[in-house]
N, C-alpha and C positions, 0 to 999 in steps of 0.2 A: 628185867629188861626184855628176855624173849616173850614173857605175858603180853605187857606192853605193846611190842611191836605187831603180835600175833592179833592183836586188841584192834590195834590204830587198820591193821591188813583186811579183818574184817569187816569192821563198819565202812572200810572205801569201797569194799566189794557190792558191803549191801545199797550202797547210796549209787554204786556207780552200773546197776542191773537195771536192766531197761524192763517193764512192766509185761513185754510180749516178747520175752529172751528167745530170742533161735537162737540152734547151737550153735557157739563160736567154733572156730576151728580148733584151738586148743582144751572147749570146753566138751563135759560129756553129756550124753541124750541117751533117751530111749522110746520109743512108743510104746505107750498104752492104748490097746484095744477095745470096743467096749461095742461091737456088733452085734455081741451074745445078750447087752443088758434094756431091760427097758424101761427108759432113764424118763420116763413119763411116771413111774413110781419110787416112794420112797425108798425101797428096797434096791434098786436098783443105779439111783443117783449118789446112795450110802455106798454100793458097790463099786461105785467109779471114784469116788474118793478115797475109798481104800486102795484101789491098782493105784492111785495117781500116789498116795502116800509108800508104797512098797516101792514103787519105782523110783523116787525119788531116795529112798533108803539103801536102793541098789545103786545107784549113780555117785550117791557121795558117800560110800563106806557102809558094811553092815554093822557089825557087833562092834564097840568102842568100848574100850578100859576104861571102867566110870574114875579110874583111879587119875587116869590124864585130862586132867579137867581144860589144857589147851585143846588137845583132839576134839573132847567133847565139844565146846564151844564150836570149833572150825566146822563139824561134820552139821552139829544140829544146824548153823547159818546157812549153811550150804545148801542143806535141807530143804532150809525156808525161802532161800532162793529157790531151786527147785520145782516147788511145790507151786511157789509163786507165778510161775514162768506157767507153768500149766493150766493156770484158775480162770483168764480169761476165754480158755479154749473149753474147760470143763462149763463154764456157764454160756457159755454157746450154744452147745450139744444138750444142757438143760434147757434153757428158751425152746430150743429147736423142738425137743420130744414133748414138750407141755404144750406146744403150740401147731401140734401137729405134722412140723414139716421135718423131714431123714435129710441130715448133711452128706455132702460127698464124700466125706474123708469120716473114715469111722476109729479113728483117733487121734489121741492127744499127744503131743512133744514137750518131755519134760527134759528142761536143759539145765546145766549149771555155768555159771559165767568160769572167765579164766582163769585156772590158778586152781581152783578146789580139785 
């Protein structure tokens, strides 16, 4: 039963994230900075997707007991919310460096919705 509900908790969360998630007030953020990289190369567009994945791995839980296969599920979803909320800001700031033009803001807001 608690599978179940844990189950039904998640998929409302993933349906109910809005595609350019700012942080709710009960949910948690972090900026990722990416001033240092230069996201005109692959080296460096690889790099901003690693900050945006570590950070996101810092915001919903680090290490998880593969043994709790609820947790697991919860934190990975969380994750991919996360990660998600961030990808239209990381493909921004790539147009941007391929295209020659430096944004104002030299980072990205990885958020999680409510509840994680």
């Amino acid at each position: 039963m608690a599978i179940r509900f844990a189950s039904l908790a998640l998929a409302a969360a993933l349906v109910s994230a809005p595609a350019f998630a700012a942080p709710a007030a009960d949910g948690m953020s972090r900026s990722v900075h990416f001033a240092d990289l230069d996201l005109s190369t692959d080296a460096g567009a690889a790099a901003l997707h690693n900050r945006v994945r570590y950070a996101a791995r810092m915001v919903c839980g680090g290490d998880v007991d593969q043994r709790d296969l609820t947790r697991v599920n919860v934190v990975e979803a969380c994750r991919k919310v996360a990660m998600a909320s961030a990808e239209p800001q990381v493909q921004l700031a790539l147009a941007g460096a391929r295209d020659g033009r430096q944004l104002a803001a030299n980072d990205v807001k990885i958020a999680t919705p409510p509840g994680f």
